[in-house]
TORTILUM-754138 format. One line per field, with one value per residue: residue in three letters; y, x, z of N, C-alpha, C in turn. Coordinates in Angstrom, 1 decimal, always signed. Layout:
% TORTILUM-754138
type: ALA / ...
ny: Y / ...
nx: X / ...
nz: Z / ...
cay: Y / ...
cax: X / ...
caz: Z / ...
cy: Y / ...
cx: X / ...
cz: Z / ...
***
This chain:
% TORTILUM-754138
type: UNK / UNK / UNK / UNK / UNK / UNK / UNK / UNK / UNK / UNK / UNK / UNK / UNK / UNK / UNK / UNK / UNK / UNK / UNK / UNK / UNK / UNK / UNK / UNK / UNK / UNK / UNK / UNK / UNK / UNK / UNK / UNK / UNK / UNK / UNK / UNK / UNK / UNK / UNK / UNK / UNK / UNK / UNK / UNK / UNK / UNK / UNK / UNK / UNK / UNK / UNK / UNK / UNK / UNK / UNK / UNK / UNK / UNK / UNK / UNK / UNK / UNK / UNK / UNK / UNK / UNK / UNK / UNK / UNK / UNK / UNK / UNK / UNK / UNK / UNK / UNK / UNK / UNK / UNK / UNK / UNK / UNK / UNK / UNK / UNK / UNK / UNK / UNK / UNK / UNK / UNK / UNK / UNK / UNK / UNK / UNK / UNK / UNK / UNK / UNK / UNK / UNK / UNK / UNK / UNK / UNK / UNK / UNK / UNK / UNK / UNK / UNK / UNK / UNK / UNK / UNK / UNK / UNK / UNK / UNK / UNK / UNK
ny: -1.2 / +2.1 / +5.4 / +8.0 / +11.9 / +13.9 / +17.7 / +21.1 / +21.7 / +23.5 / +26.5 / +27.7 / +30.7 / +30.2 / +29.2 / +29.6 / +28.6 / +25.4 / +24.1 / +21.0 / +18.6 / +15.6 / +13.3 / +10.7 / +8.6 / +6.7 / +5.3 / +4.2 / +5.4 / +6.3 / +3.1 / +3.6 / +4.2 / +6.8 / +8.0 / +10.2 / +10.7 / +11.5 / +12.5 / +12.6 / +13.7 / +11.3 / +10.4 / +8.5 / +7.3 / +9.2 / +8.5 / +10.5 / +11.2 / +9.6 / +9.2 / +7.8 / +6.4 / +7.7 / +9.8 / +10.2 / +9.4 / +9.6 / +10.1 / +10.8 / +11.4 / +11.6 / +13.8 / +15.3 / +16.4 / +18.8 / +20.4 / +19.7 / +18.9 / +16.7 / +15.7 / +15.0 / +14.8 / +13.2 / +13.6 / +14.6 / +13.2 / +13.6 / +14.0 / +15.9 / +17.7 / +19.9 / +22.2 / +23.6 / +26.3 / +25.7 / +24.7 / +24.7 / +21.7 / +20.2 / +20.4 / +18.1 / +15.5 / +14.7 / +12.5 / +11.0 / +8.0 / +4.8 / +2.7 / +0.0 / +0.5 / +2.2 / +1.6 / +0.4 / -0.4 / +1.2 / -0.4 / -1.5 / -0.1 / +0.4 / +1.7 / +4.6 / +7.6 / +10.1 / +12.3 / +15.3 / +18.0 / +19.9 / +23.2 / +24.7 / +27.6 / +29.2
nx: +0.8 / +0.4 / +1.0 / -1.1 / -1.8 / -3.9 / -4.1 / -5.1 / -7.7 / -10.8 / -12.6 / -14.0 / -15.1 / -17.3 / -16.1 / -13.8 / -10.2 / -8.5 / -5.6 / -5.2 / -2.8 / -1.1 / +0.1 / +3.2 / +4.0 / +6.1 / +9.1 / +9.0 / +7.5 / +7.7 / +6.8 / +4.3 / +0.9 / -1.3 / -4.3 / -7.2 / -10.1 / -13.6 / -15.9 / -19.7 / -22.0 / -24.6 / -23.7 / -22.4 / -18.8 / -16.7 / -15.0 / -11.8 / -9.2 / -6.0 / -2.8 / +0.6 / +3.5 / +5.3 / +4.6 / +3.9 / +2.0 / -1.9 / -5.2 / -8.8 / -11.7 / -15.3 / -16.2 / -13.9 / -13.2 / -11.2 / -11.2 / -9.8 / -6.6 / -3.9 / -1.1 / +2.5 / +5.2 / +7.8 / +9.9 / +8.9 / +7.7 / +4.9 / +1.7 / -0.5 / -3.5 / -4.9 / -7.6 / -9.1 / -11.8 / -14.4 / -17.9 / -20.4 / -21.6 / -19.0 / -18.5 / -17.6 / -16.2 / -12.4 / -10.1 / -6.9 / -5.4 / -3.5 / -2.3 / -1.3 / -1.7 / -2.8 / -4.8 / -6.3 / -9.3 / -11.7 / -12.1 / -9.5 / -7.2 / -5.3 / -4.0 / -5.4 / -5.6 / -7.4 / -8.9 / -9.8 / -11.4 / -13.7 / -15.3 / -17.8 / -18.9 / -21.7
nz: +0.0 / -0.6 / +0.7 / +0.5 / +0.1 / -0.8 / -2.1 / -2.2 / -2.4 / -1.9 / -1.9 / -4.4 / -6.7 / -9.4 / -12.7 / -11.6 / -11.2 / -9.6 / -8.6 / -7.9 / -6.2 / -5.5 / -3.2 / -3.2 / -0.8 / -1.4 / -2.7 / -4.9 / -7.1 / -9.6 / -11.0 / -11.1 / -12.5 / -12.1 / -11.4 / -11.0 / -9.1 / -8.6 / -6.0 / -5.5 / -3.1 / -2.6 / -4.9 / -7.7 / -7.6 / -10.1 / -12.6 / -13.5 / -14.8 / -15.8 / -15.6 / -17.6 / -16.1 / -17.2 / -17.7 / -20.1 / -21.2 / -21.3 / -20.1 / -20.1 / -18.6 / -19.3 / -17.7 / -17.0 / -19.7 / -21.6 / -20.0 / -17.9 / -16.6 / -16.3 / -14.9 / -13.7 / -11.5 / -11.3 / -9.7 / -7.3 / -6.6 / -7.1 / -8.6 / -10.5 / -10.6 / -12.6 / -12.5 / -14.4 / -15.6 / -13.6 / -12.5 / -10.8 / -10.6 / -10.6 / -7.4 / -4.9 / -3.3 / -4.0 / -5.2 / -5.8 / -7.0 / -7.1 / -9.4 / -11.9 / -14.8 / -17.2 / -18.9 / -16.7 / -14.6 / -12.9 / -10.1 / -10.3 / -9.1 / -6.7 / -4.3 / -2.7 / -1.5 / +0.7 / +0.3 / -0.7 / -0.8 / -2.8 / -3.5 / -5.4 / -6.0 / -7.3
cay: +0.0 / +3.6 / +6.2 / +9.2 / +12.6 / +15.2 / +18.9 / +22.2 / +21.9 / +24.7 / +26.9 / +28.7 / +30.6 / +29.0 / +30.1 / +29.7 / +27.2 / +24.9 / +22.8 / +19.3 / +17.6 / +14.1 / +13.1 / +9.6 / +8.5 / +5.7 / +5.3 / +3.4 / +6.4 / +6.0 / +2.4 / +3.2 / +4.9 / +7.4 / +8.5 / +11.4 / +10.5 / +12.5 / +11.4 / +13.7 / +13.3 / +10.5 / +9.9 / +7.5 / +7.3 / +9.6 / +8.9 / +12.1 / +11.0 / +9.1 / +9.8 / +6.5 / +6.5 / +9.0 / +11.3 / +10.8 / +9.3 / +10.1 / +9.8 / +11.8 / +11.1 / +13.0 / +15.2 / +16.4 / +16.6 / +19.8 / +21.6 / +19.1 / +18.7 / +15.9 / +16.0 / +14.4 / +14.8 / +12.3 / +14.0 / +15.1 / +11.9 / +14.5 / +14.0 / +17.3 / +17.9 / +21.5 / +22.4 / +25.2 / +27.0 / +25.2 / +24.6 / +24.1 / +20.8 / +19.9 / +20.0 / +16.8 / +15.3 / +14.7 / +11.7 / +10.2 / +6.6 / +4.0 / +1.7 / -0.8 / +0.9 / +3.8 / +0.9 / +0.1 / +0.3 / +2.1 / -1.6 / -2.2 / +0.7 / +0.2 / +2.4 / +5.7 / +9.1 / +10.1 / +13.0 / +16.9 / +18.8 / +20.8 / +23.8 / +25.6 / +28.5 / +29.9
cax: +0.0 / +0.9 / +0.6 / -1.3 / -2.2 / -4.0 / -4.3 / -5.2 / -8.7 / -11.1 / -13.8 / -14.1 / -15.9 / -17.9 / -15.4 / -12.5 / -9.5 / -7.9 / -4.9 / -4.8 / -2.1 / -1.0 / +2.0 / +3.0 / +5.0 / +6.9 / +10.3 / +8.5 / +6.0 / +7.7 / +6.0 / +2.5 / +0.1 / -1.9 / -5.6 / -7.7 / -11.4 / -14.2 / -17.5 / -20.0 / -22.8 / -25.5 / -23.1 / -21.3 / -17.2 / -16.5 / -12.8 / -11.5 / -7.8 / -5.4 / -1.5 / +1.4 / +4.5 / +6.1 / +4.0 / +3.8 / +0.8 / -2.8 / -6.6 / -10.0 / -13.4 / -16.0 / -16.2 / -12.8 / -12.4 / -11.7 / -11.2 / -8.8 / -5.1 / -3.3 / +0.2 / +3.2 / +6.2 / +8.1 / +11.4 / +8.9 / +6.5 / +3.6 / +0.6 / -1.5 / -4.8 / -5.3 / -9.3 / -10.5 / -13.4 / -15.0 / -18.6 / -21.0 / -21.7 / -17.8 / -18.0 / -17.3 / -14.4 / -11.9 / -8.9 / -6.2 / -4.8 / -2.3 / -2.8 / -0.3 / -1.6 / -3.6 / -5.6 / -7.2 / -10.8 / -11.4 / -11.9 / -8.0 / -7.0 / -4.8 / -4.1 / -6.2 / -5.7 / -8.3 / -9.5 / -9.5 / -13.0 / -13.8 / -16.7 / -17.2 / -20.0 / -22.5
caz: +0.0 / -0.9 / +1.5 / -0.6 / +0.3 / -2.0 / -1.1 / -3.0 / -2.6 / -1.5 / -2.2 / -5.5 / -7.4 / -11.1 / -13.7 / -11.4 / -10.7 / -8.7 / -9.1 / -6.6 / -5.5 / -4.4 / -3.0 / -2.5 / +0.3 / -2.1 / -3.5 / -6.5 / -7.5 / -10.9 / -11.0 / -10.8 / -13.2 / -11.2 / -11.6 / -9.9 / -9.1 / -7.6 / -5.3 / -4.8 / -2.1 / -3.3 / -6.6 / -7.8 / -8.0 / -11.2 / -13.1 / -14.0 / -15.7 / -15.7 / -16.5 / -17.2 / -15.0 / -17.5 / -18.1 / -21.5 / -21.8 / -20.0 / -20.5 / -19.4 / -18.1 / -20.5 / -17.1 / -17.2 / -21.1 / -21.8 / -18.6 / -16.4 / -17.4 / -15.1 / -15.3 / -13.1 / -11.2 / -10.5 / -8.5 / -6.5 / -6.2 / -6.6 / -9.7 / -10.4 / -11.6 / -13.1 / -13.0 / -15.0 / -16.0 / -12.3 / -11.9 / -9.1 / -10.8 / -10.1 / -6.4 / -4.8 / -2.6 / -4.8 / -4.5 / -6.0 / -6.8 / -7.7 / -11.0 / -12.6 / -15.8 / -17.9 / -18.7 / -15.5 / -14.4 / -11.2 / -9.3 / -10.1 / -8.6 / -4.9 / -2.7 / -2.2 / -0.5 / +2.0 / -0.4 / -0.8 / -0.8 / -3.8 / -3.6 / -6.4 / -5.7 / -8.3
cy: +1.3 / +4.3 / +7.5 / +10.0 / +14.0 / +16.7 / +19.7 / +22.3 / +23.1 / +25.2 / +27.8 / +29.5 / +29.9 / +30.1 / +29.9 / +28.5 / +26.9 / +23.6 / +21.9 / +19.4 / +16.5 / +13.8 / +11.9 / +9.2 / +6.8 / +6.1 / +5.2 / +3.9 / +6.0 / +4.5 / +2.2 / +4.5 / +5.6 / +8.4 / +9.8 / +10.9 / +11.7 / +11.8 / +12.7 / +13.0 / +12.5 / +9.9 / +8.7 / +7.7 / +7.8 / +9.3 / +9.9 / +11.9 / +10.2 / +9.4 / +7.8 / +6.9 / +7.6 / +10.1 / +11.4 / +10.2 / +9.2 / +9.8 / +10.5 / +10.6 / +12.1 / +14.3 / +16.0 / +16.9 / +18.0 / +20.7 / +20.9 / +18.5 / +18.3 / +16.2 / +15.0 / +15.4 / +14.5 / +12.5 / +15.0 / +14.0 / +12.5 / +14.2 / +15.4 / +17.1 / +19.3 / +21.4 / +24.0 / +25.2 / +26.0 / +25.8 / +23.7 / +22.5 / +19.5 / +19.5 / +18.7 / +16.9 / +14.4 / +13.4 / +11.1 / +9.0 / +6.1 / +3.3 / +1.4 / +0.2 / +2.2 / +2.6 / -0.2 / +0.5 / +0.6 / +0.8 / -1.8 / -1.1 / +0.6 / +0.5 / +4.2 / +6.6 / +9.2 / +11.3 / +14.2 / +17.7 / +20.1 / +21.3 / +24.6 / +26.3 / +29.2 / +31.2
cx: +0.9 / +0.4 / +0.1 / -2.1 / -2.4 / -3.9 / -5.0 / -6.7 / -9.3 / -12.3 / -13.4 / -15.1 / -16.5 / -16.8 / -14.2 / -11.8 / -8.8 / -6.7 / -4.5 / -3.9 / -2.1 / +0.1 / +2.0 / +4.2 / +5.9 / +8.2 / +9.8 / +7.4 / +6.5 / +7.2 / +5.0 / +2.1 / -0.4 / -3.4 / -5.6 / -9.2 / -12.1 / -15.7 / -18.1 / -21.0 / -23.7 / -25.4 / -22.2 / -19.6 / -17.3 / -14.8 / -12.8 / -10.3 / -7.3 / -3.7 / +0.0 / +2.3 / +5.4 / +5.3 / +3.8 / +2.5 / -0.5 / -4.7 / -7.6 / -11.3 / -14.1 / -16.3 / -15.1 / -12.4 / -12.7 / -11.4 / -10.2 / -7.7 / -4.5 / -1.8 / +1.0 / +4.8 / +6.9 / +9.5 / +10.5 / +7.6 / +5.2 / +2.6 / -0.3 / -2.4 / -5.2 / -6.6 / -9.2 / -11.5 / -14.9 / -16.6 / -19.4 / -21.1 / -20.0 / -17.5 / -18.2 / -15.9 / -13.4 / -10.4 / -8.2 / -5.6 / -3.9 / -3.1 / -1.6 / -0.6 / -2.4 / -4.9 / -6.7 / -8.4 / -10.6 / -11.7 / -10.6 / -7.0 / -6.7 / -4.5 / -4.7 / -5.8 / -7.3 / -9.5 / -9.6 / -10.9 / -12.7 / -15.1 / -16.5 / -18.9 / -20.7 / -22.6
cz: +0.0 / +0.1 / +0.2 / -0.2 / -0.1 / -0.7 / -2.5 / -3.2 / -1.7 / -1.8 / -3.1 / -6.0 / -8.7 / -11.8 / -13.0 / -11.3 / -9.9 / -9.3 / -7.7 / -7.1 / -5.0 / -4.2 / -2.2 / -1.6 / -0.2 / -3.1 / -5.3 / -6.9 / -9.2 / -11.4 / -11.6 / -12.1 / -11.8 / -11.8 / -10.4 / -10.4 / -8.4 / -6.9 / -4.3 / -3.8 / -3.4 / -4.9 / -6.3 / -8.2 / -9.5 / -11.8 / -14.2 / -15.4 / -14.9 / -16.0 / -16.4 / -16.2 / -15.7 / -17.8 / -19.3 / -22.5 / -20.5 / -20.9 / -20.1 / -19.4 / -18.9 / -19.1 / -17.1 / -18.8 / -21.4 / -20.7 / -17.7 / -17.2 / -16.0 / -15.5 / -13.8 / -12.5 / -10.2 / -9.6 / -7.5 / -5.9 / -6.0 / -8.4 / -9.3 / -11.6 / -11.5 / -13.3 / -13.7 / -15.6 / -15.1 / -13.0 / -10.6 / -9.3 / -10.1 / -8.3 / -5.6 / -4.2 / -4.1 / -4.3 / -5.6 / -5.9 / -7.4 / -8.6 / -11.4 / -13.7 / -16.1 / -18.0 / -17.2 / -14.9 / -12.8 / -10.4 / -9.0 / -9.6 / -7.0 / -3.7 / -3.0 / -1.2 / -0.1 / +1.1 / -0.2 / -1.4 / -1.9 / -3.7 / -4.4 / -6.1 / -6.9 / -8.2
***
């Protein structure tokens, strides 16, 4: 198991952004693929993106396409998810994970951060 702990979340307003954080407490972050999900009250688990272990390849959820740019770095064992052009629809706790690949459904997905609260205000 990974230790993993997002941040950068907050309250915004609609139209604005936020860029998360995760930062894993492993030597072997270059390893893993790494997603970002979201789960809002009475929803179901959303996948946002995905990015590989280099950064050179990545994927979207039709909610982030378009507005969410994941990105990596690995001398700092940290994955970022850039939001812009925030809506209220967006808010939701927000978390990052581990994955063998880009190819992985959110089941195969193994160790989890605790998650980082996103409000975005009308």
């Amino acid at each position: 198991q990974v230790q993993l702990v997002e941040s950068g979340g907050g309250l915004v307003q609609a139209g604005g952004s936020l860029r998360l954080s995760c930062t894993a407490s492993t030597r072997a972050f270059r390893d893993y693929a790494m997603g970002w999900f979201r789960q809002a009250p009475g929803k179901e688990r959303d996948f946002l993106a995905v990015i590989n272990w280099s950064g050179a390849i990545s994927d979207y959820g039709g909610s982030a396409q378009g507005r969410f740019a994941i990105s990596r770095d690995n001398a700092k064992n940290t994955v970022y998810l850039q939001m812009n052009s925030l809506k209220p629809e967006d808010t939701a706790i927000y978390y990052c994970a581990t994955s063998e690949s880009v190819n992985c459904g959110p089941n195969e997905y193994t160790s989890w951060g605790q998650g980082t609260q996103v409000a975005v205000s009308s």
